[in-house]
KEMI-566402 format. One line per 3 residues: for each residue x, y negated, z negated of C-alpha. Coordinates in Angstrom, 3 decimals, padded with zeros to 6 digits. Layout:
BEGIN
X,Y,Z | ...
***
This chain:
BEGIN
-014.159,012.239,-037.114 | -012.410,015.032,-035.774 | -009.044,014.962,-035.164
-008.109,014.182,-031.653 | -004.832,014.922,-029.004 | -004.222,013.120,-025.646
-001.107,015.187,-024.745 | 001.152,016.204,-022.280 | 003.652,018.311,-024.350
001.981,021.385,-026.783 | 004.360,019.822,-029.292 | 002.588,016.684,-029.895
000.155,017.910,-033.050 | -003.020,016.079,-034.225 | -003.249,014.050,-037.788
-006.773,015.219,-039.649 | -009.595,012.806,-039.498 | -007.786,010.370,-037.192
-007.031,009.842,-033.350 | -003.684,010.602,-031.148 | -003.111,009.727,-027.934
-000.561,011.195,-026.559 | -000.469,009.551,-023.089 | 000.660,011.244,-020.292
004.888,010.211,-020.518 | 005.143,008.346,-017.070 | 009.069,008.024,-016.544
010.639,008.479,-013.228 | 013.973,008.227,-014.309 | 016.563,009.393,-012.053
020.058,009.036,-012.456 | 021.847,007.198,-009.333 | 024.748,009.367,-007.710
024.765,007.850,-003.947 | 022.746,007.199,-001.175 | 020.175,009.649,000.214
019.997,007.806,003.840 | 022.848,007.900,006.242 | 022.718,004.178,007.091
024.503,001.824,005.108 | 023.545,-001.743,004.684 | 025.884,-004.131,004.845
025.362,-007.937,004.584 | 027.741,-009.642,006.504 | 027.654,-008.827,010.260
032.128,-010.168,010.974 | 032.288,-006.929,007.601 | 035.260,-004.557,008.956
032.201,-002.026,009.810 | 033.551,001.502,009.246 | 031.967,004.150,011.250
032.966,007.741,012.407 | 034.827,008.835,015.945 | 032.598,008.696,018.979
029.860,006.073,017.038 | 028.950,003.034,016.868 | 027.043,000.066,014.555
023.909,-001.141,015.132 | 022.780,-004.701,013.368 | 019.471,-005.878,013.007
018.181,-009.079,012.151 | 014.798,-009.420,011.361 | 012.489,-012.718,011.334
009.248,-013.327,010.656 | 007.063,-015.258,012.899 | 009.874,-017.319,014.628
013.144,-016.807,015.685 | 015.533,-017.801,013.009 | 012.928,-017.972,010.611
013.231,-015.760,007.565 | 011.186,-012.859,006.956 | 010.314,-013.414,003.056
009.522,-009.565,002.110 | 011.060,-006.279,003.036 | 010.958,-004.573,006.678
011.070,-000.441,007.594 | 013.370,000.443,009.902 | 013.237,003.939,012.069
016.178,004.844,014.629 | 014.697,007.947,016.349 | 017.110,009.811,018.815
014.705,011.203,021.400 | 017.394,013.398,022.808 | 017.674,015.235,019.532
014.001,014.476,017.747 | 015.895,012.984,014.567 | 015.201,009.862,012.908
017.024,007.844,010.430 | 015.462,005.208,008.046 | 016.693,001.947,006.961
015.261,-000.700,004.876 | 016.497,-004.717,004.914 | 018.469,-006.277,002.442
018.923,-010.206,002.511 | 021.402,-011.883,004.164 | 022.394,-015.666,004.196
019.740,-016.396,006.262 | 017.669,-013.438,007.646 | 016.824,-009.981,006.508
019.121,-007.613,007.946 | 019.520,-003.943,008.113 | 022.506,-002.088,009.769
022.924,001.627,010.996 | 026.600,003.081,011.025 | 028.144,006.371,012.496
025.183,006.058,014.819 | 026.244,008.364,017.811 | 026.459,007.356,021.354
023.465,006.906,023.353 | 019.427,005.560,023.811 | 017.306,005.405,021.103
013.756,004.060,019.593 | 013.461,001.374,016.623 | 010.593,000.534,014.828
010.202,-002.342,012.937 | 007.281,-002.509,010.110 | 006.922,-004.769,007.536
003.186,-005.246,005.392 | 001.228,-007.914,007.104 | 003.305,-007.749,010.292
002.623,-006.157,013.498 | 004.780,-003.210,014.209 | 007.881,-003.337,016.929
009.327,-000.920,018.752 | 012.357,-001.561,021.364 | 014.699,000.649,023.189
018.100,000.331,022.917 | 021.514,001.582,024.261 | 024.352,002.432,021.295
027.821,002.497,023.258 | 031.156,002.565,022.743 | 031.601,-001.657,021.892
034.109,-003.154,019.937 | 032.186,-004.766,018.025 | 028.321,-004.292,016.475
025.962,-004.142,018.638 | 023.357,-007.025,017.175 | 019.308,-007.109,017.923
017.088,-010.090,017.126 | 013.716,-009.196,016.213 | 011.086,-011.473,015.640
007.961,-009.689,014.154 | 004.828,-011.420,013.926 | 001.876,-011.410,011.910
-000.449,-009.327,011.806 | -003.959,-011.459,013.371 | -006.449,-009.411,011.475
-005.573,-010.676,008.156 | -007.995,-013.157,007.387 | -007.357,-016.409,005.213
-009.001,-016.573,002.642 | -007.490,-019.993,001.223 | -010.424,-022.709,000.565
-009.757,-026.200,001.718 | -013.178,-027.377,001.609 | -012.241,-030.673,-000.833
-016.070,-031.467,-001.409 | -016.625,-028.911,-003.636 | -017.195,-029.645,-007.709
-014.162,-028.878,-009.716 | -016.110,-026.390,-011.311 | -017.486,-024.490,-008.222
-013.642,-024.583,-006.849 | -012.500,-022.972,-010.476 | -015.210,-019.743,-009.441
-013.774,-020.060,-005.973 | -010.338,-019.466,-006.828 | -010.697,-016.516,-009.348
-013.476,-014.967,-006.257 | -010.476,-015.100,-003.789 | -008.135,-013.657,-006.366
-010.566,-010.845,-006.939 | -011.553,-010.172,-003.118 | -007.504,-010.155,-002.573
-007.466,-007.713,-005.142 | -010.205,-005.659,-003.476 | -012.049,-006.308,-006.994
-015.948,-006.809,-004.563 | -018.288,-006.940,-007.770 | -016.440,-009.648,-009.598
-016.068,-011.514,-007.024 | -019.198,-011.477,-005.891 | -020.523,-012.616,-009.048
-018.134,-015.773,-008.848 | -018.780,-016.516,-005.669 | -022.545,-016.497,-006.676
-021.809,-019.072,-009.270 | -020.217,-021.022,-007.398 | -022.744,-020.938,-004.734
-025.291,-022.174,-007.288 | -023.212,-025.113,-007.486 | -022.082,-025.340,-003.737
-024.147,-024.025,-002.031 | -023.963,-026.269,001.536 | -020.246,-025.097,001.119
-018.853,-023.556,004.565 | -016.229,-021.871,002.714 | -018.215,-020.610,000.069
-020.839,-019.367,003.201 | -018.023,-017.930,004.361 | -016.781,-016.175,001.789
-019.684,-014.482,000.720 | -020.215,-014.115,004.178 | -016.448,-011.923,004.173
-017.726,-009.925,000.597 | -021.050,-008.773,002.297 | -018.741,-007.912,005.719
-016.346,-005.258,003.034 | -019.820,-004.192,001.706 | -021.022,-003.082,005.295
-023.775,-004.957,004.705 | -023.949,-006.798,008.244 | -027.249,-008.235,008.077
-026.165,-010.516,004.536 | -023.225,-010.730,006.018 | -024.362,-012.419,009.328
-027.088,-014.574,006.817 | -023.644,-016.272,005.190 | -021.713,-016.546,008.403
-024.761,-018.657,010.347 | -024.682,-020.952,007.424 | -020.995,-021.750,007.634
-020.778,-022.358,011.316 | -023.846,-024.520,010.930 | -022.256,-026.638,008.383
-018.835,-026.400,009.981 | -019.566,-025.944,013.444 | -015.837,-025.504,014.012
-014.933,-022.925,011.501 | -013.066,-020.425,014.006 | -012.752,-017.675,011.083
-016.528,-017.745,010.188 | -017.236,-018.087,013.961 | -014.934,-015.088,014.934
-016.075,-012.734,011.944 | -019.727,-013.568,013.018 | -018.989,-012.410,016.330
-017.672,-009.466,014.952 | -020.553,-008.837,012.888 | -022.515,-009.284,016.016
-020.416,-006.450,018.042 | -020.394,-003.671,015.105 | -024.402,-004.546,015.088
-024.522,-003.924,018.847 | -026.033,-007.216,019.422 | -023.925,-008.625,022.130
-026.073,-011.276,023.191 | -025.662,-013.075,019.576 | -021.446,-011.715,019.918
-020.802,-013.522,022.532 | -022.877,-016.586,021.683 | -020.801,-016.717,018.130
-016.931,-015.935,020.109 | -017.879,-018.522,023.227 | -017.895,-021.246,020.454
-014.569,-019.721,018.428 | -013.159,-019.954,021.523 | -014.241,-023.550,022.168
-013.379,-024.613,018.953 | -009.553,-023.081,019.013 | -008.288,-021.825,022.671
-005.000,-019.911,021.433 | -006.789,-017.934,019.157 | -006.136,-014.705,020.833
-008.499,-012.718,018.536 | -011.464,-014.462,019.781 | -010.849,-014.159,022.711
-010.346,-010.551,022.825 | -013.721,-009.606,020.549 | -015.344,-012.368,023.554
-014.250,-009.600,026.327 | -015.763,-006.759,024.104 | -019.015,-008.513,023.833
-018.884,-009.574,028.041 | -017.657,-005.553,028.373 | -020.587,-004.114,026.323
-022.819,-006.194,028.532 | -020.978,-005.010,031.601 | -019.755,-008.387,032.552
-016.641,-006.671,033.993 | -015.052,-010.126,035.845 | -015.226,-012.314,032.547
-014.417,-009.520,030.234 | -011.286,-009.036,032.341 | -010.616,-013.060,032.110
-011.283,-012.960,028.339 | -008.664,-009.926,027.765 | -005.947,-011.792,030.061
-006.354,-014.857,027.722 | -005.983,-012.790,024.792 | -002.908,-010.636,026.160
-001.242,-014.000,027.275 | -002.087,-016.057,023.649 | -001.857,-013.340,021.511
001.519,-011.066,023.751 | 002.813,-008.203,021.549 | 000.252,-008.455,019.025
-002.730,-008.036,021.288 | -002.243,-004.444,022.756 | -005.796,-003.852,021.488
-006.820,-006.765,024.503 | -005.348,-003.988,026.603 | -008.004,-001.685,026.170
-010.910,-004.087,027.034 | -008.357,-005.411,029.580 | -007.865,-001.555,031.595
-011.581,-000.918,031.275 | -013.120,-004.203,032.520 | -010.865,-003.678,035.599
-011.904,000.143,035.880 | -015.428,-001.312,036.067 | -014.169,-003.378,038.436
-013.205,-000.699,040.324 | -009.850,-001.852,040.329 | -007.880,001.831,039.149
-004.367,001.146,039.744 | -004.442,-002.024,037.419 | -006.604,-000.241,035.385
-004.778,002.775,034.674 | -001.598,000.493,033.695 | -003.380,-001.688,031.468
-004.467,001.249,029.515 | -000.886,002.807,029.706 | 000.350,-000.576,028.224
-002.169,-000.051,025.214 | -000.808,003.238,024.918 | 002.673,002.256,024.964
002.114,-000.561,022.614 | -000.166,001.613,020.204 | 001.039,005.149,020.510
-000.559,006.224,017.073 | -003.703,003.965,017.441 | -006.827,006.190,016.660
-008.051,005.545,019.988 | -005.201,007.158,021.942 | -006.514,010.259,022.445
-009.541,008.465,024.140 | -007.882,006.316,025.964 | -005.834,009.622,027.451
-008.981,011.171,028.555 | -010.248,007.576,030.541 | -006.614,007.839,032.191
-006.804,011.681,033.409 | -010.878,010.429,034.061 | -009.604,007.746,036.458
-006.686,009.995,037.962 | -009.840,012.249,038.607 | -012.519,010.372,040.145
-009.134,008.787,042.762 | -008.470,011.782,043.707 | -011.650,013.318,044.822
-011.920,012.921,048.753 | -013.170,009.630,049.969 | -016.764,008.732,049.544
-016.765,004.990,049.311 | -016.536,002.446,046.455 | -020.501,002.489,045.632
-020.769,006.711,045.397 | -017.578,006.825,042.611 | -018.150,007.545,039.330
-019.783,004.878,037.165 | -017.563,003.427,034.068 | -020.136,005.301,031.634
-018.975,008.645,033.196 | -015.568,007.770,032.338 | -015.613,008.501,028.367
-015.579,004.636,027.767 | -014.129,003.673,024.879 | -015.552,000.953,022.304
-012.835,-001.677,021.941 | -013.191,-001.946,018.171 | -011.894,001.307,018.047
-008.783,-000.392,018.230 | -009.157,-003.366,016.182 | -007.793,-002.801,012.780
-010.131,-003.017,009.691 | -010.329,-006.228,008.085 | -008.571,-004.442,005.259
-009.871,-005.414,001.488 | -012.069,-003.209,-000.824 | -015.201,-001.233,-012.107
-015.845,-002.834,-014.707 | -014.720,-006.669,-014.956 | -012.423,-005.387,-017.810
-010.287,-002.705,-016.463 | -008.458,-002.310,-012.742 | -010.642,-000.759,-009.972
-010.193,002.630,-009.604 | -007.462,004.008,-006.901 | -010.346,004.957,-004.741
-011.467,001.470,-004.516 | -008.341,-000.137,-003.643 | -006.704,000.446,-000.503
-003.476,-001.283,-000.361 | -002.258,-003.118,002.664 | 000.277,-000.738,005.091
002.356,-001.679,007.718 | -000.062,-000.493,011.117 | 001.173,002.229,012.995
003.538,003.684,010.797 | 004.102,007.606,010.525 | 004.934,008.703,007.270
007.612,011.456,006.683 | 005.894,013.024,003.758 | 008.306,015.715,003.523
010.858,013.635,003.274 | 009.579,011.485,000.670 | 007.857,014.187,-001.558
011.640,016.143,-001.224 | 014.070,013.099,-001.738 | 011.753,011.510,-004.847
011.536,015.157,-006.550 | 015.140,015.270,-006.236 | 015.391,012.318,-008.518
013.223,013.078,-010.674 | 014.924,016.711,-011.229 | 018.021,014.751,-011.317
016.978,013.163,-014.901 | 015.682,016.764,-016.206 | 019.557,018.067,-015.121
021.264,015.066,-016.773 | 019.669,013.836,-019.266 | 018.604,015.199,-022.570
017.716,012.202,-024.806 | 016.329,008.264,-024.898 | 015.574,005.529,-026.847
014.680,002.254,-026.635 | 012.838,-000.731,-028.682 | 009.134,-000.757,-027.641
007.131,-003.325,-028.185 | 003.387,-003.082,-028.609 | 000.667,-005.333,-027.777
-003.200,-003.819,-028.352 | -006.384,-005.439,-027.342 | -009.519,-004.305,-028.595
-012.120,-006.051,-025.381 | -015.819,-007.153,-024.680 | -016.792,-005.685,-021.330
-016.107,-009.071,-019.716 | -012.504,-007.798,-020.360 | -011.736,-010.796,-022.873
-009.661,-010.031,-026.188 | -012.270,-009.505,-029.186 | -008.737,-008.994,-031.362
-005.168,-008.673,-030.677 | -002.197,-007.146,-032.352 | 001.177,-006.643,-031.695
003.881,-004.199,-033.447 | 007.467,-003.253,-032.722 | 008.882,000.562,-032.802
012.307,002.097,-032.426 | 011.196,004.621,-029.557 | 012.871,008.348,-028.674
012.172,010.584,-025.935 | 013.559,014.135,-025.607 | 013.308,015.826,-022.041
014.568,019.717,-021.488 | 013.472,022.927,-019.612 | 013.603,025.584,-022.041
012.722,028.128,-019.439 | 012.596,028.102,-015.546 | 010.136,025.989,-014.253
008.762,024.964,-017.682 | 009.549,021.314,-018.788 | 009.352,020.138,-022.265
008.345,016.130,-023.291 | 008.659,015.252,-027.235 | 008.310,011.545,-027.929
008.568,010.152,-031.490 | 008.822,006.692,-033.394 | 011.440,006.764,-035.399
009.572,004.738,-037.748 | 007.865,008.077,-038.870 | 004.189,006.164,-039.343
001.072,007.784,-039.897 | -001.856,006.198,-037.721 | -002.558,003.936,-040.443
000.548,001.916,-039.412 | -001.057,001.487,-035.881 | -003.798,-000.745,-034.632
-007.578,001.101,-034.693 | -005.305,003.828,-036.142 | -004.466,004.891,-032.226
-001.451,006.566,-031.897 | -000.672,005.858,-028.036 | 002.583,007.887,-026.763
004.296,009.078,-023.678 | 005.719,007.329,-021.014 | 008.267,009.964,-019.776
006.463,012.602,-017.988 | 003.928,011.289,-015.076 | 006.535,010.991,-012.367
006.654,014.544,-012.816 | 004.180,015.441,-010.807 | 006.788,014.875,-008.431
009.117,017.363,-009.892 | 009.795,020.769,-007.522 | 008.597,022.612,-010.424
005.027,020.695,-010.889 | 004.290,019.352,-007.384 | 002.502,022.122,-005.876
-000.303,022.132,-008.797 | -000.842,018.649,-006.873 | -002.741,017.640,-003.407
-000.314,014.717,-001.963 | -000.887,012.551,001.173 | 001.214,009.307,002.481
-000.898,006.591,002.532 | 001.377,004.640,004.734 | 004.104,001.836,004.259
003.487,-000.660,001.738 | 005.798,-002.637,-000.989 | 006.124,-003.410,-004.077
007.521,-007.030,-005.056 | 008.619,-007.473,-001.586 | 010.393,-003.987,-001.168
009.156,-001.511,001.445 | 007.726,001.303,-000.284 | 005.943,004.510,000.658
002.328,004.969,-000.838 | 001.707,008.287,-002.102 | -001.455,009.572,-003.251
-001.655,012.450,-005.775 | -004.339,014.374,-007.208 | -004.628,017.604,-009.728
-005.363,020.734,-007.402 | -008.614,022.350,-008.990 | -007.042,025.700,-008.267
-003.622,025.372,-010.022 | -003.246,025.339,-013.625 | -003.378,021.592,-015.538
-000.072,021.034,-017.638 | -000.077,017.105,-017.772 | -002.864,016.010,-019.648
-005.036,017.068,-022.475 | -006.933,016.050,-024.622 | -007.620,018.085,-028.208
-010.318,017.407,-030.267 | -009.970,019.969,-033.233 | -009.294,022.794,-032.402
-010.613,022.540,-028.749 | -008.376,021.497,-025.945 | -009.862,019.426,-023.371
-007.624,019.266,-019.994 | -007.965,016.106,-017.973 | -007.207,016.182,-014.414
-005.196,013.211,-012.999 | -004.914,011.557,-009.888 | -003.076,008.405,-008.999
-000.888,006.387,-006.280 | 002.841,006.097,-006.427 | 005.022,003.519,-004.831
008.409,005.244,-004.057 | 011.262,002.612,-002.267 | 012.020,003.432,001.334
015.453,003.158,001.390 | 016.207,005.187,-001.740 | 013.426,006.966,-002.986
013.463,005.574,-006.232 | 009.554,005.609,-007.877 | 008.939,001.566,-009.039
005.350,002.066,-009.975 | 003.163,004.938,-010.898 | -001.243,004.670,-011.043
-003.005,007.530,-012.710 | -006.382,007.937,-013.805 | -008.711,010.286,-014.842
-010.775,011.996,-012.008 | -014.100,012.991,-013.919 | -014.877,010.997,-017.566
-015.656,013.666,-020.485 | -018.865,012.982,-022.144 | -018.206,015.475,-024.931
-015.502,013.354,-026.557 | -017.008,009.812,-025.325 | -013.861,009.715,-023.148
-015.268,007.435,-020.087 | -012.503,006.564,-018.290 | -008.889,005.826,-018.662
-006.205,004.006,-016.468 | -002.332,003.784,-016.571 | -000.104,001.835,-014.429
003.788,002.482,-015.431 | 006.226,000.247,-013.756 | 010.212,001.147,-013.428
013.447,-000.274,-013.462 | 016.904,000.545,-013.385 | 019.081,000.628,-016.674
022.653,000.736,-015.926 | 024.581,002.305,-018.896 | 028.236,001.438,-018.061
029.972,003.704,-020.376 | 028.511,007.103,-018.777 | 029.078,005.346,-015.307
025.085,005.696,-013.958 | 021.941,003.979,-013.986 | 019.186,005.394,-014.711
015.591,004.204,-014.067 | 013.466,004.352,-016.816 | 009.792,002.725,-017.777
010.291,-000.946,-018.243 | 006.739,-001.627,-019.215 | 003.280,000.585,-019.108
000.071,-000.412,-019.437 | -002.876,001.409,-020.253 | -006.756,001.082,-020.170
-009.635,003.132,-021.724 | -013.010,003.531,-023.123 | -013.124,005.434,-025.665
-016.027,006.431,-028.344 | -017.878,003.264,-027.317 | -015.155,000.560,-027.765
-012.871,-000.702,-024.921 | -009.054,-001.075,-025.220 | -005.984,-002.572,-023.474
-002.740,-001.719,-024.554 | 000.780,-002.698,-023.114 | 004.244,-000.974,-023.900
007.228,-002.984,-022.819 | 010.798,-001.380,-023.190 | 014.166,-002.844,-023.638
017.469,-001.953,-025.379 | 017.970,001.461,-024.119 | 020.145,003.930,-025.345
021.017,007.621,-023.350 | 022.140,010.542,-024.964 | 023.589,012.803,-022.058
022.736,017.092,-022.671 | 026.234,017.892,-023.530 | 025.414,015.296,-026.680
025.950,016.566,-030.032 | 024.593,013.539,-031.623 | 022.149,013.462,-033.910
018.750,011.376,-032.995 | 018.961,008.175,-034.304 | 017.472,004.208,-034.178
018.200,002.729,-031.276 | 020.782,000.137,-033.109 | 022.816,-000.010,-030.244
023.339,-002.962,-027.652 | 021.641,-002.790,-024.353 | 023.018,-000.317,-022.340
025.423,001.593,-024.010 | 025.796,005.265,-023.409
***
């Protein structure tokens, strides 16, 4: 066998006859010296609030759902100064009994806030700052977002075993993981198959898998055996819409709206299906019910709403229905649309009198298709490893604009931040390996423990240097399938100033990450820049493998939590198929240098390699730092946690 190199550091050298991996280090570690945002939060609204001359404090308290009802994960906040085109973030922090998130040395004057929070419909309010003795306080309720669909199963006739399948098929759709849970939910179906959730749930799979006709197949079967099952009867209507068969839309929404009157959703896909058949009087009807059930959260009911009554011939109303849509849904993809109807309208009421029946006809207007609007019923590979990044799409707060700048700048400056300050780690890994069947179950485990050392430095200008070791000194015979797997210290940085630009990187939008806001950024090796992450060397051959991944990088701070990479293109001429890493972060406070420093707190890593399919997870504890002004020798890390 020839000897093999996964590196990203020339200095990690291959052992004859044997295999290294030399995993792409995947540390964002960045040492914590202050705040990057101008807001402050504070926690206690009667705090002595300290804020400069000629400013003021603005508190808000954020609920979800209800007023006075808790929102249980972590909300964006954007104060944009319209006067002066500059925004400032903010992210919640708990307080006794609401989230909360407060702006200081806020000057004088109107602003915009946005409120976004994953699974929650967006907010924005306008607001006055002013001299006040005291904080100025907003309430806002956010509520949730309509479009996500449940996919809990209550149906309590179904065999134990067909409810096991169930369970680990809603696990898997939540997960966006379609294939495996298709083939539970087939197993189950053998089992269940007069099930209405189970019809609806494949029903939901074959929706993801824009495969309408199945998809309409499952969804007849549940509302036949539950003729009152508002989801299945909604989505079928749905189906029925994107199929442009109105006839069989509205049939589906007339009995989702029979069966449950406030739901506003139905009722709004109802006055697309009466639009699309240019029943302008009960489309209107059906879009009033949905604006009046459904308030805030139903500014796509606007659209159908401002059309229905431009088909009316009803323009004034018209033209401020759509407005309202725009107002509520600024960034919506329809919008430009939408803008085009208005100025259409404006147009055809301006041109000189010629009575009602010679105006222009609706279809002349640029009409725009409702579900335009509606958001996708977000969801989505092998059974043994994670889907790929392509075929996951994590849930985002709608509406959200993304300051990419911002985040690529502010994260880089972290990660810089370690290379200035910090020359040496160590730590106490331990190692679990999994050797797996393609069903992803363990054929053999082992586990092994290693005193761990990482040495970071830039020996040149815009040249960075990775060297990991065990200090354990062991040739691969001391590690399971003689694997060497090492480096966890280098993948966050891609985000470095001196490495980004050999990367393509987009904001994916607001997400979060254990119930902290986080901004989703998606990375991927530029094929016209040079590739110094990841190689792989087999003899004397280097064999470059270009990397793309996801990031999830805090909102309020910047800070990277989590880090997916993969490999963008297997290489057959090493048997390399694929190979995934996900590298989570935390921060280790080291009280004796006075900082904390984030650093990987576990990675884990998946590939197929030469025919055989492996798992391994590195967890990390008892750090030690060595700053670069250090004379001290490497050594075990014998130390207690956290010492400097």
């Amino acid at each position: 066998m020839a000897p093999v190199v996964v590196s990203a550091s020339s200095r990690c050298a291959p052992l004859a006859g044997v295999i290294l991996l030399c995993l792409l280090p995947a540390l964002p570690a960045f040492a914590q010296r202050g705040g990057l945002n101008d807001a402050r939060p504070l926690q206690d609204v009667m705090t002595a609030y300290h804020t400069a001359p000629g400013t003021g404090v603005l508190v808000l308290n954020i609920f979800g759902g209800k007023p006075h009802v808790r929102l249980d994960r972590q909300a964006l906040l954007e104060l944009v100064n319209p006067a002066t085109k500059t925004a400032t973030w903010q992210t919640t922090e708990d307080a006794s009994d609401t989230a909360q998130g407060v702006f200081t040395d806020v000057p004088f004057g109107s602003y915009d806030v946005e409120v976004s929070a994953v699974g929650y419909l967006t907010v924005h309010k306008q607001l006055q700052v002013m001299n006040l003795l005291r904080p100025l306080q907003l309430d806002i309720v956010l509520e949730r977002d309509p479009a996500a669909i449940n996919l809990d199963v209550s149906d309590a006739a179904m065999p134990a075993k067909a409810r096991k399948e169930t369970k680990h098929a809603v696990s898997a759709l939540k997960s966006g993981n379609l294939p495996a849970a298709q083939k539970q939910l087939d197993e189950a179906y053998k089992l269940a198959p007069a099930s209405p959730d189970l019809n609806f749930l494949l029903g939901y799979l074959y929706f993801q898998k824009k495969d309408l006709a199945e998809a309409s197949t499952y969804l007849g079967k549940a509302t036949t055996e539950n003729p009152n099952h508002v989801q299945a009867l909604s989505l079928l209507g749905r189906v029925g819409l994107e199929r442009e068969d109105y006839s069989a839309a509205s049939s589906a929404l007339q009995r989702a709206v029979a069966a449950d009157s406030e739901s506003w959703v139905a009722h709004s896909l109802l006055a697309d299906a009466y639009f699309h058949q240019h029943n302008y009087e009960k489309a209107r009807t059906e879009a009033q019910l949905a604006i009046d059930e459904g308030k805030n959260g139903a500014s796509s009911a606007q659209l159908v709403l401002g059309q229905a009554l431009a088909g009316l011939g009803r323009d004034t109303e018209a033209i401020k229905a759509l407005n309202a849509f725009l107002q509520d849904s600024p960034r919506n993809p329809a919008a430009p649309q939408v803008r085009k109807m208005i100025a259409a309208i404006e147009k055809r009421d301006s041109a000189p009198a010629q009575g009602d029946e010679n105006k222009p006809a609706l279809a002349s207007l640029s009409a725009v298709d409702p579900l335009a609007a509606l958001p996708r019923l977000g969801l989505a590979v092998s059974a043994w490893e994670p889907p790929s990044l392509d075929d996951v799409k994590p849930s985002v707060a709608p509406g959200v604009v993304c300051p990419l700048d911002k985040v690529i700048q502010n994260s880089g400056e972290r990660v810089k931040q370690l290379v200035d300050d910090v020359s040496r780690f160590a730590a106490v890994e331990d190692l679990l390996h999994q050797s797996l069947d393609e069903m992803g179950n363990p054929i053999r485990t082992e586990d092994r423990k290693f005193n761990y050392v990482v040495s970071i430095s830039e020996p040149a200008p815009g040249a960075l240097s990775v060297d990991e070791f065990r200090a354990e000194r062991l040739d691969l015979s001391g590690y399971p399938d003689q694997i060497a797997s090492s480096g966890f210290a280098a993948l966050a940085l891609v985000f470095h100033p001196d490495m980004r630009d050999s990367f393509e990187m987009t904001c994916e939008g607001l997400g979060e990450w254990r119930g902290q806001a986080a901004w989703l950024v998606h990375f991927r090796q530029r094929d016209d820049r040079p590739n110094r992450m990841h190689s792989y060397k087999v003899g004397s051959v280097i064999y470059p493998v270009k990397l793309k991944g996801r990031a999830w990088i805090t909102a309020d701070n910047f800070q990277i939590v989590r880090i997916e990479a993969e490999m963008v293109t297997p290489i057959p001429e090493i048997q390399l198929r694929s190979e995934h890493q996900i590298v989570e972060y935390g921060p280790v406070p080291f009280p004796r240098k006075n900082i904390s420093v984030w650093l990987p707190k576990s990675a884990d890593i998946y590939f197929d390699f030469r025919h055989h399919r492996y798992h391994r997870r590195h967890s990390f504890d008892r750090y030690m730092l060595f700053s670069v002004d250090s004379d001290e020798k490497t050594k075990s890390p014998a130390a207690k946690p956290g010492t400097g």
